[in-house]
C-alpha positions in Angstrom: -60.8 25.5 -88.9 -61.4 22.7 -86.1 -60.7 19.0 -86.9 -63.5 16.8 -88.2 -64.4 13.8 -85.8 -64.4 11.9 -89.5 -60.3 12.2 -89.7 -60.0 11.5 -86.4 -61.6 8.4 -86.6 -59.5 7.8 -89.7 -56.5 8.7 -87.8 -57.0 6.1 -85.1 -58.3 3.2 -87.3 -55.3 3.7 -88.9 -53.4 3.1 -85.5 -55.7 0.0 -84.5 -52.5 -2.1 -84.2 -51.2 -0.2 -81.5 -52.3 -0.5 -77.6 -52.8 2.7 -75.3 -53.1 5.0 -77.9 -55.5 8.0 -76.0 -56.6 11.5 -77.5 -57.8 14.3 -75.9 -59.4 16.8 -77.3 -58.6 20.6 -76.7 -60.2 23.6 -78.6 -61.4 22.1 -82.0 -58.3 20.0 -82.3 -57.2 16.3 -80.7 -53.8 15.6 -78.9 -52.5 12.0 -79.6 -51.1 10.3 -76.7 -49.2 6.7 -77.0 -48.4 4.3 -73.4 -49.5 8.1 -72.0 -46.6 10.2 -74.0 -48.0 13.1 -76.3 -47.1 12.1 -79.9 -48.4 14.7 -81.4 -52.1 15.8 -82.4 -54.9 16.4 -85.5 -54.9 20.1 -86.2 -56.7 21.4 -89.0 -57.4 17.6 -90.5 -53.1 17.1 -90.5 -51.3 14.6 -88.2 -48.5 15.9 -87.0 -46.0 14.6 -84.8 -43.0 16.2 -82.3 -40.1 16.5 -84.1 -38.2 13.9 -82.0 -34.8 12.5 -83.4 -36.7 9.3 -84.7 -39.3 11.1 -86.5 -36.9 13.1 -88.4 -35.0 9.6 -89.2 -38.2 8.0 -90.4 -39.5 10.5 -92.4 -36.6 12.4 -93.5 -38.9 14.5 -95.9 -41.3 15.6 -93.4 -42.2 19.4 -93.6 -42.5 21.3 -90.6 -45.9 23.1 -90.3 -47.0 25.2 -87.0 -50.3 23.4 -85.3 -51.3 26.9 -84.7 -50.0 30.1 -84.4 -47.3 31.2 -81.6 -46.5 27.5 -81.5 -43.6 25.5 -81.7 -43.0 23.2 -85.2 -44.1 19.8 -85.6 -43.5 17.1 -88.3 -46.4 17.1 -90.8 -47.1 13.4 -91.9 -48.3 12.6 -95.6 -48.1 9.2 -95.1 -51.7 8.5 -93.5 -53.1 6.0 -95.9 -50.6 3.5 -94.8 -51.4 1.6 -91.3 -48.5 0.0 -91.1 -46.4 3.2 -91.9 -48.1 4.9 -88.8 -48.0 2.5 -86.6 -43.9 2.2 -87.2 -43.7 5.9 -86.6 -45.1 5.9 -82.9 -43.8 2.9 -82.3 -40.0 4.3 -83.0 -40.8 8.0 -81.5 -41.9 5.9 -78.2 -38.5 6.1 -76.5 -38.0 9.4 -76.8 -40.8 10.9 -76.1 -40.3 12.0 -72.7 -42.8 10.7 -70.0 -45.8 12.9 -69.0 -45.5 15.4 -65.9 -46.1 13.8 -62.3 -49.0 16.5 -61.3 -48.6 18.3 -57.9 -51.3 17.7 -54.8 
């Protein structure tokens, strides 16, 4: 089941606060990107987020779901409602995300 453009929207209202926050959006489903690093994505109306080392620290509770199947785990967030909540969580993932790919000529 694709994403509804209605979360989406939700989602990034949610992350307002934040600059340079980008999606993209790839087969039903939208990738977050923050200062041009993939956070994570919307999948099936969920935000999840790479299970970086700060992730795990902030949300310590965080269930691992699949964005779909044959792919790697990611950190399901349940803690949407809160703005300020969200915007903490990119901002500490930030550093380690690591930077995009330079693409070839």
């Amino acid at each position: 089941m694709p994403s509804t453009k209605g979360y989406l929207e939700f989602i990034l209202g949610q992350l307002a606060e934040l600059e340079d926050i980008a999606v993209r959006a790839m087969m039903g489903e939208y990738i977050l990107y923050y200062h041009g690093r993939i956070v994570g994505g919307i999948y099936d109306d969920r935000l999840l987020v790479k299970p970086v080392q700060a992730a795990l620290a902030y949300m310590p509770d965080a269930a691992e779901e699949l964005p779909y199947e044959g792919a790697k785990p990611m950190l399901l967030v349940d803690h949407v409602d809160d703005a300020a909540y969200l915007c903490g969580l990119f901002e500490a993932m930030l550093p380690q995300l690591p930077l995009p790919k330079k693409k070839k000529k």
